[in-house]
BALOMAR-926223 format. One record per atom (N, C-alpha, C): x, y, z; residue in three letters. Coordinates in pm, whole numbers, plus 50000, padded with zeros to 5 digits. Example, Ala and Ser with C-alpha at 12.3 -4.5 7.8 and 13.67 -1.06 7.14 Angstrom:
BEGIN
513194943150780ALA 512304955050780ALA 513204967050780ALA 512854977550708SER 513674989450714SER 512905000350787SER 
***
This chain:
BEGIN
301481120828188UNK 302071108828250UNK 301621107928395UNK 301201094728420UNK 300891097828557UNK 302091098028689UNK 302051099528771UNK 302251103428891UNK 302871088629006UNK 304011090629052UNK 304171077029133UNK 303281073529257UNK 302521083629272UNK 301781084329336UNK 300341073129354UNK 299801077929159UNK 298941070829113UNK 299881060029028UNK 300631060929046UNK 301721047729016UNK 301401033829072UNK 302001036729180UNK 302221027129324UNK 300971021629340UNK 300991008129347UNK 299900998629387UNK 299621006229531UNK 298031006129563UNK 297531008229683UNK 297640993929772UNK 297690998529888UNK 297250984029990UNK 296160981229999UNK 295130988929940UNK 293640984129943UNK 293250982329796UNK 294370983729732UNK 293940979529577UNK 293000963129538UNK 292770966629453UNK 291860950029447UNK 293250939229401UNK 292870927729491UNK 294190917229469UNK 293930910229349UNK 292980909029284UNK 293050898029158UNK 293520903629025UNK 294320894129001UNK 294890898128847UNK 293630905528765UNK 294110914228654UNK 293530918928563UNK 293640913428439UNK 292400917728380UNK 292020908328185UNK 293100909128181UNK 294080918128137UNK 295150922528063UNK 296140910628085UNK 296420912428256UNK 297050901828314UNK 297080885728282UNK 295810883928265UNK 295620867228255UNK 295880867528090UNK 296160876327962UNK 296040879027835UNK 297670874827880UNK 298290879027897UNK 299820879827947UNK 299920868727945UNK 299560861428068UNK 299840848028082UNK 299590836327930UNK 298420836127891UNK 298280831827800UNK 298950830727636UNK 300410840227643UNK 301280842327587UNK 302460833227629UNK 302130831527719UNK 303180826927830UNK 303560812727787UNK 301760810227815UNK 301520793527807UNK 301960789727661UNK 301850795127577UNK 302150794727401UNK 303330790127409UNK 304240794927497UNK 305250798027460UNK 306080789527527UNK 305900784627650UNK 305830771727722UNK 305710760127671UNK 304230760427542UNK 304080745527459UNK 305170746427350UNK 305620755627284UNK 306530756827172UNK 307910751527262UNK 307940753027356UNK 309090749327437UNK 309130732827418UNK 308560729027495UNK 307530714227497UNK 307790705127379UNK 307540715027275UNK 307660705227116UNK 309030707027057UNK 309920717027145UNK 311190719227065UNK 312180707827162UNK 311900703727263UNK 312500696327314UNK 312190678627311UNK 310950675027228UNK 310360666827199UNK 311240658127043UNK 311130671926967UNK 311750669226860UNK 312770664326868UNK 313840673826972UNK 314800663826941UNK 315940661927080UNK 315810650127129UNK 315800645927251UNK 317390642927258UNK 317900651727338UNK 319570651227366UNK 320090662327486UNK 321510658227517UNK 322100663527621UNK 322060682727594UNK 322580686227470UNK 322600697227395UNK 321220704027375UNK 320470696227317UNK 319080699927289UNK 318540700027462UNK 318830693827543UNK 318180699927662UNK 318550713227716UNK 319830713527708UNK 321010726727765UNK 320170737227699UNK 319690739227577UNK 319610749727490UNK 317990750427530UNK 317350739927558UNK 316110742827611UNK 315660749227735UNK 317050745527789UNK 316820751327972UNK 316910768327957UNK 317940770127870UNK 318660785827867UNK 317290791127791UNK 316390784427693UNK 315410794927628UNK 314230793027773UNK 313970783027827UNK 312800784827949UNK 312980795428065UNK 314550798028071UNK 314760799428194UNK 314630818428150UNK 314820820027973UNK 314790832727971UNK 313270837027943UNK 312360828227904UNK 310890829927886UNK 310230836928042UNK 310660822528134UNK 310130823528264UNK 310580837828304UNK 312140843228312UNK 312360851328379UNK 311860864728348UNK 311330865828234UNK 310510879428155UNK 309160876928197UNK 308680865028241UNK 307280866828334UNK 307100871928483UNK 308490867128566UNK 309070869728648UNK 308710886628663UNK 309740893528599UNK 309860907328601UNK 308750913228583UNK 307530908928531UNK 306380920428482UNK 305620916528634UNK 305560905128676UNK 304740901128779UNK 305490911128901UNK 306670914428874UNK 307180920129013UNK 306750935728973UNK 306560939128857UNK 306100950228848UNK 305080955028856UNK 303810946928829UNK 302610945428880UNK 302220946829004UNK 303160940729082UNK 303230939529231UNK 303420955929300UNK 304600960129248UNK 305060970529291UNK 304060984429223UNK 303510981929089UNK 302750991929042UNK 301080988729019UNK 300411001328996UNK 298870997028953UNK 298930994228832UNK 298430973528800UNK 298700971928638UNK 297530982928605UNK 296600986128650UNK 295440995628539UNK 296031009928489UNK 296941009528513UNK 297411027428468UNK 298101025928352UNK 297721039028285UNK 298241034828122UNK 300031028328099UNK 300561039628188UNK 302291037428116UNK 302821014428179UNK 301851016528296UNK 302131003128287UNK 301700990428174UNK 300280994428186UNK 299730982128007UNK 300490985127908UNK 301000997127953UNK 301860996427779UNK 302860987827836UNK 303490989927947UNK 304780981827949UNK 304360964827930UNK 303320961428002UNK 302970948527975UNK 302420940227859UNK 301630952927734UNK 301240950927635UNK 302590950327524UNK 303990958027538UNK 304970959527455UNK 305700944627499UNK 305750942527632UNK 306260927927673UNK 305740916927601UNK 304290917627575UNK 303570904327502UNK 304210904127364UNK 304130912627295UNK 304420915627179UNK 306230902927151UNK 307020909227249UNK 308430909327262UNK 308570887527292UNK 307360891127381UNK 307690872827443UNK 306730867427265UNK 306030872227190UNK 305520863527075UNK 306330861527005UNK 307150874826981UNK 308270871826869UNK 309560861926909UNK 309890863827085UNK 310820850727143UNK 309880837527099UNK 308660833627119UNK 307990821727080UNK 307950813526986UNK 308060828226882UNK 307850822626734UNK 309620818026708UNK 310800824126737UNK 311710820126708UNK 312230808026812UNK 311550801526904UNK 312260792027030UNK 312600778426924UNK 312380777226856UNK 312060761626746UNK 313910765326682UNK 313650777826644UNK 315240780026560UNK 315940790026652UNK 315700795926794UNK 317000802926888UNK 318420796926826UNK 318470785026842UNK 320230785926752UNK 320420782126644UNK 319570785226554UNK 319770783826454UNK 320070793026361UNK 318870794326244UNK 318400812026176UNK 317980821226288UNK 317120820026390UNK 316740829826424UNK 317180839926592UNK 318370834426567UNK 319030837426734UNK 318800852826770UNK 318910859626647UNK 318680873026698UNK 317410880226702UNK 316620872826660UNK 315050871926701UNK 314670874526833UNK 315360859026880UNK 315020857126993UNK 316030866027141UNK 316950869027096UNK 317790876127213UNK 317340892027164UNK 317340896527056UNK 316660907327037UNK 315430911027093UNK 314550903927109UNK 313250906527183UNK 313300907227320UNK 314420895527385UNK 314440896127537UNK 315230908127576UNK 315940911027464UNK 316570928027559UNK 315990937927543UNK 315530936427400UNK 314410947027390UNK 313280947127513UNK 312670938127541UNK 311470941127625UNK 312040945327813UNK 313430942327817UNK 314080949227933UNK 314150966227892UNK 314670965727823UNK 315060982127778UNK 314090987827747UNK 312950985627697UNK 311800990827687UNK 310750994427830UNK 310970982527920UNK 310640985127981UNK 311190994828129UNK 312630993128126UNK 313101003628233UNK 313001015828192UNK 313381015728015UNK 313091032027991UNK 311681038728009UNK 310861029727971UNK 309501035128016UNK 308761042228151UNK 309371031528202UNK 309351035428391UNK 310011040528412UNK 311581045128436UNK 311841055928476UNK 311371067928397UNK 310861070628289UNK 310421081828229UNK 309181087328320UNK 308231075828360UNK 307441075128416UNK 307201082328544UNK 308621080028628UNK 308671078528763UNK 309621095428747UNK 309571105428715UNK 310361114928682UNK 310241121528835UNK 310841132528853UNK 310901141728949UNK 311741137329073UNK 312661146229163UNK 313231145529264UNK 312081136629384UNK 311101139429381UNK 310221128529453UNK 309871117829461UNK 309991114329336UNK 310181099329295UNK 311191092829300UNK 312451099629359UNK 313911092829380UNK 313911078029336UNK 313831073029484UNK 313871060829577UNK 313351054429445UNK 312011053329383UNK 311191043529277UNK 312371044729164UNK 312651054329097UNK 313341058529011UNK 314421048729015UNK 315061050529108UNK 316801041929179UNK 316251028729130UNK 314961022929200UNK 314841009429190UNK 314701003629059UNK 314011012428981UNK 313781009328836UNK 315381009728774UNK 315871020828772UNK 316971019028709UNK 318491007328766UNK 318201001628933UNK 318880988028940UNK 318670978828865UNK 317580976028811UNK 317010966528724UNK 317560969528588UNK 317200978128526UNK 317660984128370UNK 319000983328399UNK 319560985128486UNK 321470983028534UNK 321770967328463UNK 321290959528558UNK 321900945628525UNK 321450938228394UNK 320170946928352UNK 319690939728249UNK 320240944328123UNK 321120956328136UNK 321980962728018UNK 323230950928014UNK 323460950328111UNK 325140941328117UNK 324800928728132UNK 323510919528131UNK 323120906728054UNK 323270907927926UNK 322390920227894UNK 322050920527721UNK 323040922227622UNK 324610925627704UNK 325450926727626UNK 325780908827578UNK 325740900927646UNK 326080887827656UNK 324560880427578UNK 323480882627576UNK 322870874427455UNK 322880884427341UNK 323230894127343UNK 323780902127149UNK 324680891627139UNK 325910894327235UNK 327170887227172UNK 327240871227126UNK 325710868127185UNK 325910851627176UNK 325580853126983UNK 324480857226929UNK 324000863326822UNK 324880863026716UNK 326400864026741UNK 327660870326641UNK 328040857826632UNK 328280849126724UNK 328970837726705UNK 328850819426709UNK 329110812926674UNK 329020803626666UNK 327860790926758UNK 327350781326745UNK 326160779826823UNK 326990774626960UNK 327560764726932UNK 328160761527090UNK 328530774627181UNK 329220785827129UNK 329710797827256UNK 328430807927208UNK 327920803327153UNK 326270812527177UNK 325710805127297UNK 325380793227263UNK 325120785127454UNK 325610793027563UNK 326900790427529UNK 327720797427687UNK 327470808827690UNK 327100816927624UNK 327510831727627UNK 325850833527684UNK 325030828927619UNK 323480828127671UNK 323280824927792UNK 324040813527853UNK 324350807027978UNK 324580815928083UNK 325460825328031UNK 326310834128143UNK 325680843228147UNK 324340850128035UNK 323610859927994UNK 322500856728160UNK 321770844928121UNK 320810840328256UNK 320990843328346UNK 322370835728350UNK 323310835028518UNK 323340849328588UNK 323630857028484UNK 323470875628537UNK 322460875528595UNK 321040877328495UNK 319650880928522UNK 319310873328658UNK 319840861628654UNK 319490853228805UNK 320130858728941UNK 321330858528897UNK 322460864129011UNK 321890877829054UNK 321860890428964UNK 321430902828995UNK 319870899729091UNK 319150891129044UNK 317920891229125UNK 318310887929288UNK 318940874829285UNK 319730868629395UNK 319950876329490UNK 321180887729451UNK 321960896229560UNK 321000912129543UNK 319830909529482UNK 318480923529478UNK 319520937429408UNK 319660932329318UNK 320510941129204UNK 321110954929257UNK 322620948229328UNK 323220964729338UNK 323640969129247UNK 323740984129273UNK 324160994629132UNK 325091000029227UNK 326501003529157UNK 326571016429158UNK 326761035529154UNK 327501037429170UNK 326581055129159UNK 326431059029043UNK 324861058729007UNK 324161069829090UNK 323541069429187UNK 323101054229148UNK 322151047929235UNK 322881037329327UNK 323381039529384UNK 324421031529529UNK 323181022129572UNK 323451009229615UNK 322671004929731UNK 321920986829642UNK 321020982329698UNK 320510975329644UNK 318590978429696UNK 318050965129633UNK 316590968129649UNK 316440964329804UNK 315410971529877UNK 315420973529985UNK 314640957330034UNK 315090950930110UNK 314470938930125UNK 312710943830147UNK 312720953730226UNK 311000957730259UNK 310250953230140UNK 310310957730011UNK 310040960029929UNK 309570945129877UNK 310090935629934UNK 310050920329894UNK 308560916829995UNK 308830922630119UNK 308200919830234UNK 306420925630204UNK 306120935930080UNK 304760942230049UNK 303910926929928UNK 304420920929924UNK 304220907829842UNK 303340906129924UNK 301460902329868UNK 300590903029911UNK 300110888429835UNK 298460892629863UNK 297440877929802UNK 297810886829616UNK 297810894729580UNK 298370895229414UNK 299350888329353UNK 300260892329464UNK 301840883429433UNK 301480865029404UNK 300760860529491UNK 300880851129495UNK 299750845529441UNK 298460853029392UNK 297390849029297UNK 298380847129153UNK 298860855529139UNK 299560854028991UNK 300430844628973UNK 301630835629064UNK 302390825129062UNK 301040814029038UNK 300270814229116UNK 299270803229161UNK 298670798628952UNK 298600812328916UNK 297530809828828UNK 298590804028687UNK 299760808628665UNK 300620804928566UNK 300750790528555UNK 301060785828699UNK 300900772628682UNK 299790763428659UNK 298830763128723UNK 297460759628674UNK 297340761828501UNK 297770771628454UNK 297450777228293UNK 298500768428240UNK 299940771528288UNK 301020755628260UNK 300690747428198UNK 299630743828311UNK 299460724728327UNK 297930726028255UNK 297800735528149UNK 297010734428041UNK 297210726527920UNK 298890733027921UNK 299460724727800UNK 299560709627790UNK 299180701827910UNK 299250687927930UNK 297580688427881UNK 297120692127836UNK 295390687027786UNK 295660697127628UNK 296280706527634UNK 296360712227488UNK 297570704227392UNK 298750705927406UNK 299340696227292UNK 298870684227289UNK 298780675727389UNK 298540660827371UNK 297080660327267UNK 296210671327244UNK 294680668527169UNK 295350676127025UNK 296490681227017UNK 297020685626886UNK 297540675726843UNK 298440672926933UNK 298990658626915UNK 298670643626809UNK 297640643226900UNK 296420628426897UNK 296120630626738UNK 294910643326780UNK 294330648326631UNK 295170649026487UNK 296530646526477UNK 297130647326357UNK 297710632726339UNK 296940618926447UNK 298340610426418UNK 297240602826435UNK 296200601526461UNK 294830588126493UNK 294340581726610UNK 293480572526616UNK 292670572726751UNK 292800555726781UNK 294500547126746UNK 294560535826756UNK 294630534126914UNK 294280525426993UNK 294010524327122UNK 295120527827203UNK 296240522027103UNK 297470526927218UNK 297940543727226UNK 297470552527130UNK 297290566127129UNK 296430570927224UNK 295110563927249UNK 294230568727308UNK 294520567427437UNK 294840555827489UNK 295300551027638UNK 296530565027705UNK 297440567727576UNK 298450577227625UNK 297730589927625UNK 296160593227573UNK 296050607927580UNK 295640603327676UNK 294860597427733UNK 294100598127901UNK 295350600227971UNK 296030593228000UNK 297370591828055UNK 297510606728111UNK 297830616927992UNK 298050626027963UNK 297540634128029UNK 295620635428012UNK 294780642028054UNK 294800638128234UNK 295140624428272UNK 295180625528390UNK 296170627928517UNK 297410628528380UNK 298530634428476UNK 298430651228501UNK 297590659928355UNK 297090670028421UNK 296520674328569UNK 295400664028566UNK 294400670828668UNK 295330660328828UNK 296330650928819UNK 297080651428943UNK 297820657628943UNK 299040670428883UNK 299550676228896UNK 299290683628968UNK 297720690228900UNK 296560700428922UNK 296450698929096UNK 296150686929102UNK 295600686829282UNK 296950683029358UNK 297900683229290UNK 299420682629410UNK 299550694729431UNK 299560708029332UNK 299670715629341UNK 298900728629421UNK 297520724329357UNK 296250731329491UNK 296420725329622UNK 296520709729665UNK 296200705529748UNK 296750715829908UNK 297630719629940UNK 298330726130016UNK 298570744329968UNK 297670746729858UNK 298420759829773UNK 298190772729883UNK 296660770229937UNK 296180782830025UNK 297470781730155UNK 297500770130186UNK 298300770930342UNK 299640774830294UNK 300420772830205UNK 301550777730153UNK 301500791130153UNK 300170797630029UNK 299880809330054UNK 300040820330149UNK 299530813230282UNK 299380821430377UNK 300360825130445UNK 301290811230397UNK 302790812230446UNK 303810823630370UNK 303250823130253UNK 304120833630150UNK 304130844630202UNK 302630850930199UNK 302020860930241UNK 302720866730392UNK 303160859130495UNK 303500862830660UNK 304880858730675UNK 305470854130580UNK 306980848030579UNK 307720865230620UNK 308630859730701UNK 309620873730743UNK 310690872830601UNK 311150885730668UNK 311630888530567UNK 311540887030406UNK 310040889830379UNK 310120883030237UNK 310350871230200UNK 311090860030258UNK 311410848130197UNK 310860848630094UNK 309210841830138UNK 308020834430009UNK 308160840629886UNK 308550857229883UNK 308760865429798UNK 309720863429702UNK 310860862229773UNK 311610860229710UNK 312310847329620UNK 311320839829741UNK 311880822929651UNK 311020819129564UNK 310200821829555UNK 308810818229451UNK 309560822429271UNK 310400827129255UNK 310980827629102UNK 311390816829102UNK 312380812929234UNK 313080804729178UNK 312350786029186UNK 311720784429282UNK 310900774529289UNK 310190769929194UNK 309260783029177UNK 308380778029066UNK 308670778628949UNK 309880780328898UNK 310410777528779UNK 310780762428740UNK 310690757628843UNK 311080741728873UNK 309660734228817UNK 308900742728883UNK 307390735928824UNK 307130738828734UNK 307700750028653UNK 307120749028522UNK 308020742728456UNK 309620742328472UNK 310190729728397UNK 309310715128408UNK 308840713428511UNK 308640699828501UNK 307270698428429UNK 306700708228371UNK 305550704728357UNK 305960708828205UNK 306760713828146UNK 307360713928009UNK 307950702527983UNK 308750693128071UNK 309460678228092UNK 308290668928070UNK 307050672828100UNK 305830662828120UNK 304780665827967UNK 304620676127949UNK 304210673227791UNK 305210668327749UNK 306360674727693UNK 307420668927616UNK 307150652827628UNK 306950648427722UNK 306890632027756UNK 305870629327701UNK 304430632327756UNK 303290630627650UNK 303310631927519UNK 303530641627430UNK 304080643127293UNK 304500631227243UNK 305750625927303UNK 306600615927244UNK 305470601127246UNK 305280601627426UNK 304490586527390UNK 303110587727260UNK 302330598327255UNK 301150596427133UNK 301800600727032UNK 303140600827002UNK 303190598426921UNK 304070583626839UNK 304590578426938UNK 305380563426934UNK 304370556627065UNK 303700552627094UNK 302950546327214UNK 303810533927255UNK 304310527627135UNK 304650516827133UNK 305800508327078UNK 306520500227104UNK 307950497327054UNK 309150502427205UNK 310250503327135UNK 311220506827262UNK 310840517027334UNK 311330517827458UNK 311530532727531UNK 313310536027556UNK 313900543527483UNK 314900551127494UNK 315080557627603UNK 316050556127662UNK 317180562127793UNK 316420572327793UNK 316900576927685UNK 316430597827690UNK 314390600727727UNK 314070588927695UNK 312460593627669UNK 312030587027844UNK 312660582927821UNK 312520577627996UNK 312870588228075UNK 313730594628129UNK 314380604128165UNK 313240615128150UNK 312400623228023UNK 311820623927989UNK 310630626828072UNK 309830616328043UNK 308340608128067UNK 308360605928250UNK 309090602828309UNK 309490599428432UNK 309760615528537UNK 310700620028467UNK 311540629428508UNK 310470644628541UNK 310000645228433UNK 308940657128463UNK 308140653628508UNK 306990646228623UNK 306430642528684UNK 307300645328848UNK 308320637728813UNK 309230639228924UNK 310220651629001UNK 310830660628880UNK 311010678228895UNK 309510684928948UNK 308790681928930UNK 307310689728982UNK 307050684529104UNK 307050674429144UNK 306980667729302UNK 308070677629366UNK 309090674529342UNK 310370676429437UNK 310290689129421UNK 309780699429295UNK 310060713329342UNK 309230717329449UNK 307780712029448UNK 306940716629511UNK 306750710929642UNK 307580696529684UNK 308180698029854UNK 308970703429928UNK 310360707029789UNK 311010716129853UNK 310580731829922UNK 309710734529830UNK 309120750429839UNK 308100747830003UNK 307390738529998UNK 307020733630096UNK 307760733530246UNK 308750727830199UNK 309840726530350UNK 310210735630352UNK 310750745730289UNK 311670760530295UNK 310510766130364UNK 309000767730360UNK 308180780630369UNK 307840773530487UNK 307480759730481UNK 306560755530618UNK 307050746430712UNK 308300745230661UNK 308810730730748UNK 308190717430784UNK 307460718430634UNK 306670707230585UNK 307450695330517UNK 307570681430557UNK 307950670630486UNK 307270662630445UNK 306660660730356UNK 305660649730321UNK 306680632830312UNK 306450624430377UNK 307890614330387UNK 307000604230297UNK 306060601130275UNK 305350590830188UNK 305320598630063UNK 305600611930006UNK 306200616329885UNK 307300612829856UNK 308270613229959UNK 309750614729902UNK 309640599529923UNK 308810586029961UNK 308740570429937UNK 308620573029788UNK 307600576529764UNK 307250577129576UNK 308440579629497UNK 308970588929515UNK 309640593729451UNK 310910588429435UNK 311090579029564UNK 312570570829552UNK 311980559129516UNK 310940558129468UNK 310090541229378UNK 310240544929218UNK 310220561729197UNK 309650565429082UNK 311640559929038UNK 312760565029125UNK 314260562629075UNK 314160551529048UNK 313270544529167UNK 314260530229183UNK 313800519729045UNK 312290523828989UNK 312040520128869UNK 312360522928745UNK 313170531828749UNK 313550540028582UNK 314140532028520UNK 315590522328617UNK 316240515528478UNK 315390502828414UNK 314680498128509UNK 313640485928400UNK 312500494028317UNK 312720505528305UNK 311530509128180UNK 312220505428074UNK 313190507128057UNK 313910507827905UNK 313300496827834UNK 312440485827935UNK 312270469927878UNK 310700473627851UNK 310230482427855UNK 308320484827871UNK 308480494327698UNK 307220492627671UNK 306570504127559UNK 306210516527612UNK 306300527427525UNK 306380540527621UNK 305050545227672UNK 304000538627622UNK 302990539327678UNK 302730531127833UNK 303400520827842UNK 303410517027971UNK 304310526928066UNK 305050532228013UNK 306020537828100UNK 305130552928137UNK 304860557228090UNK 303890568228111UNK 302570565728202UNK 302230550728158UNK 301290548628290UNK 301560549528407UNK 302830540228427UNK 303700540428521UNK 303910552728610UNK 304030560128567UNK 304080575528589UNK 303160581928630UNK 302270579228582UNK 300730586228641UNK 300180575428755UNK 300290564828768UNK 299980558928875UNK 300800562228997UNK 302130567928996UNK 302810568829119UNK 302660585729146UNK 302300592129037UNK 301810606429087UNK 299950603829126UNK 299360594429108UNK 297980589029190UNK 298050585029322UNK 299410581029333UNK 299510574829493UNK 300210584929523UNK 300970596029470UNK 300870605729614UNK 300270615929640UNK 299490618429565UNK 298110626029566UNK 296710620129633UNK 296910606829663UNK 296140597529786UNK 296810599929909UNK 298220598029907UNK 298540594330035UNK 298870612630125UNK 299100621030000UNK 299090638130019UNK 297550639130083UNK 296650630530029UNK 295740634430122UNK 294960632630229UNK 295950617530250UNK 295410613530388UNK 296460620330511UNK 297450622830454UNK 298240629130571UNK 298420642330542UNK 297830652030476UNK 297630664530503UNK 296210666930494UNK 295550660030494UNK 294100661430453UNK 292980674630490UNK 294040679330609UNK 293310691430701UNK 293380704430599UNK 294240704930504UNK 294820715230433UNK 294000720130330UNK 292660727930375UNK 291610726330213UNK 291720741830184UNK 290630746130092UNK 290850758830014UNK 290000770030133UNK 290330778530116UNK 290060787130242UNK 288000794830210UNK 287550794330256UNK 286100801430214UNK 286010814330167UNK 285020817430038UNK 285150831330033UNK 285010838530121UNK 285710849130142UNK 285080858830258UNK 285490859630398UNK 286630847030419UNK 286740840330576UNK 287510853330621UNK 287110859930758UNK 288170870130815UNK 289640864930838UNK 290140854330845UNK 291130850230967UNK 292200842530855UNK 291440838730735UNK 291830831330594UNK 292930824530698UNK 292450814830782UNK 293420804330838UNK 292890789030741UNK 293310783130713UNK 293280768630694UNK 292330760730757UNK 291660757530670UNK 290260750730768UNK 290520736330777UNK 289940726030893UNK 290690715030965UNK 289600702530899UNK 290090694530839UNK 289360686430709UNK 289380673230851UNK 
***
């Protein structure tokens, strides 16, 4: 077994994700589109609730390996196993997200505790000896709170689907909360995670947020061509896959457009902030970009006829959760306001209740034209904000 020694990520370790790593992700994204089509199917107050509680437990098991990555060398064996037993754990949550409350609830909560418990036991086995204290402690804060979640999605498992919700609900709320207050234990292990520890969040930390989403906002060019391909190529289908394909690639550039200068901000933020808020932020962006296929889905596959409250909400809404997460994250890190965004965005409200009168293919245009205008106007008033050069010593923001 190796050594915490040869454990512990170096500071001169190489920052870019590994094969293994981006293999990870790509589990991720699967599992993200199955999300996508389970909330497509069937469009309601309930059916959203139950969609939020399975994203929010997908996301947060990507969450945890990325912080472990961070904190350890992914190339050392006891870690790929931990990340290779995780993939395994998030396929079998994937394959059951369609029926979580249905037949297969214990599928799916079975795998998410399993791949906690698998993985703290692994690492602390790992991390053995009086020298390894301190690592040891930290691993087992984590395996702490994630035992006393897991009691709460078993229990959801036993009973009925409505207090399986809640009980799942309150299951999250742990895993979130414990992250929140940096998971105190205590004795044996008294104390919580040492904020420092937030503060070693480097260009890895934040290559790997960067790249999930980009892979995300895959699924806006992958379901919509699954989509299309099973239902025909009548014009008003076709108009909604472009639609589709081009709300991708503006997502794509809202999201790069500012990503390095954010970056740099993540990277030098005191106290950890960037570190620490980046779970919760960018979980916002990947809801919205699960809100935004889901929307695509629906229009190729109805292009035309009414648009329903709910599909509006929908089609509108995830375009709009992805803006607002990603100004907020913006203002928290940089004390950045983009004010001709937040114009869009109170055009994108102020238009929602006359869609109900449009075909959902117009309404989706609709949508991509006002994420076109602020991805114009993002770039005339931040325009200075471009991608940094390979190689630059100073990796400051170069002046456009």
């Amino acid at each position: 077994m190796a050594t915490t020694a040869r454990l512990l990520r170096r500071s001169d370790a190489p920052q870019r994700a590994t094969l293994l790593e981006l293999l990870y992700d790509v589990v991720f994204v699967a599992a993200f589109a199955l999300t996508s089509t389970r909330l497509a199917e069937n469009l309601s107050w309930l059916a959203a609730a139950r969609t939020l509680v399975i994203l929010m437990a997908i996301w947060w098991i990507w969450t945890s390996i990325v912080l472990l990555t961070n904190f350890y060398d992914p190339e050392r064996a006891p870690i790929q196993t931990i990340v290779t037993t995780t993939m395994l754990g998030v396929t079998l949550m994937a394959v059951a997200t369609p029926s979580a409350f249905t037949g297969h609830a214990g599928v799916f909560a079975g795998a998410y505790v399993g791949i906690h418990l698998v993985k703290g036991i692994l690492l602390i086995a790992a991390l053995r000896g009086e020298a390894h204290a301190e690592a040891r402690a930290r691993a087992a804060r984590f395996l702490f709170w994630f035992m006393v979640a897991g009691i709460a999605w078993i229990a959801g498992v036993l009973v009925d689907a409505t207090t399986q919700l809640i009980l799942w609900a309150v299951a999250i709320s742990v895993d979130v909360g414990a992250s929140v207050a940096r998971y105190p234990t205590p004795r044996p292990w008294p104390g919580q995670v040492p904020v420092v520890q937030y503060e070693k969040a480097g260009e890895h930390f934040v290559e790997r947020y960067r790249q999930v989403i980009i892979l995300a906002l895959g699924d806006l060019i992958l379901v919509p061509i699954l989509r299309i391909s099973g239902t025909g190529f009548d014009l008003p289908r076709i108009v909604a896959f472009l639609g589709a394909f081009a709300k991708a690639l503006l997502l794509w550039q809202l999201f790069v457009h500012s990503t390095d200068a954010t970056s740099l901000e993540v990277e030098r933020s005191r106290r950890g902030s960037g570190s620490r808020l980046a779970p919760y932020t960018h979980f916002f962006l990947v809801a919205g970009v699960v809100l935004t296929v889901a929307g695509s889905e629906l229009v190729i596959g109805r292009p035309t006829g009414d648009t329903p409250v709910s599909w509006v909400f929908v089609i509108l809404g995830g375009p709009a959760v992805f803006v607002a997460s990603r100004t907020i994250f913006e203002y928290i890190l940089l004390d950045l306001v983009s004010k001709s965004r937040l114009a869009w965005l109170a055009l994108l409200v102020a238009v929602s209740p006359a869609m109900v009168l449009l075909p959902p293919v117009f309404v989706a245009l609709i949508a991509t034209a006002i994420l076109l205008g602020i991805d114009v106007t993002d770039g005339l008033q931040f325009g200075w904000y471009l991608p940094r050069r390979s190689g630059d010593p100073t990796g400051e923001p170069r002046k456009g």
